[in-house]
N, C-alpha and C positions, 0 to 999 in steps of 0.2 A: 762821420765814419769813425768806427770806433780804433783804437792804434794797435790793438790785440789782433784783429782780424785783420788775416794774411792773403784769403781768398780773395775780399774787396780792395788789397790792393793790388793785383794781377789787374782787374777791369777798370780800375780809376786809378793811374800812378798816378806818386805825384812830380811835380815837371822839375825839381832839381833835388839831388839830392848831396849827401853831405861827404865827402871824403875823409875818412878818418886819418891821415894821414896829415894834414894841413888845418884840419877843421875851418875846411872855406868851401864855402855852395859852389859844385861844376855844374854849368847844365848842359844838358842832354847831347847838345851840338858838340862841346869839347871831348866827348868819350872816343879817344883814338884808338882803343884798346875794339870798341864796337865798330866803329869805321874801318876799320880795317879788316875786321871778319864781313865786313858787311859786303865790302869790296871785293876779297876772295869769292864768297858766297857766288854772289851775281856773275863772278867772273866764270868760276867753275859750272857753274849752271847754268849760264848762257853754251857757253862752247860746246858742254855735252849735248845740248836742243840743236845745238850750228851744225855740228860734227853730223847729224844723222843718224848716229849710234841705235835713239830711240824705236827708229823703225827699217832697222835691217833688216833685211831678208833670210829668211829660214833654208835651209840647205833641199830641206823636204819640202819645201813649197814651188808650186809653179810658178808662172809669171801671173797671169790671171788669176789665180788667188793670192798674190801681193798684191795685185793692183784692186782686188775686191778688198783686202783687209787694210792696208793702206792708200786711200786715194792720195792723187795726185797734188790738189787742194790741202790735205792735210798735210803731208808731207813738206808741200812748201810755205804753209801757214806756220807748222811748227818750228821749220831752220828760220824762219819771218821771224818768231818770239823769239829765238835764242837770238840771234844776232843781235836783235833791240835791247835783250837782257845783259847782252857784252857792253853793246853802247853806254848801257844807265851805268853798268860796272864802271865801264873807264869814265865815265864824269865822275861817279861814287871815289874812285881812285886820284880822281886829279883835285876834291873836295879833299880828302884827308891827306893828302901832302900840305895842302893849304893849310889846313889847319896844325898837321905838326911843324911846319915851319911857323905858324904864330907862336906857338910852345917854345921852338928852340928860340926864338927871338926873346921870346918875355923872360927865359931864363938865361940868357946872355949879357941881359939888361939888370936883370937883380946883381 
């Protein structure tokens, strides 16, 4: 792969990269800055799927057609996704405390 072409590294990264700041390889697991969006991400995103929100009912709609455009199945398949999307959040969240408490340790130790 050539070091010019930007497009092939989108589809093949490579697995650590260099911090300029330290000039010492982080890899991909210690990025707290990513962890931690990563974590909001799921968190927020679960809850909106949890909450319902997606398929509230229209003021102009009957019952019978909510329940035609929303089945019942879907309805409870998707609060199903979110809630599991919260789940992987709060592991995702209880990984990246983990891991800045390894950081504030290792720099309490230098």
């Amino acid at each position: 792969m050539s070091d010019r072409s930007n497009i092939l590294k989108i589809f093949n990264p490579s697995q650590n990269f260099e911090n300029n700041n330290n000039n010492k390889n982080v890899t991909d697991e210690d990025c707290l800055g990513c962890n931690v969006f990563n974590s909001m991400f799921l968190l927020t995103g679960g809850s909106y799927l949890l909450s319902g929100y997606p398929v509230r009912k229209n003021v102009k709609w009957t019952l019978q057609e909510y329940n035609k455009i929303h089945p019942k199945w879907w309805r409870t398949s998707l609060r199903s996704v979110g809630g599991g999307v919260v789940l992987f959040g709060l592991y995702r969240s209880v990984e990246t405390f983990r891991i800045w408490r390894k950081v504030e340790s290792s720099k309490l130790k230098e």
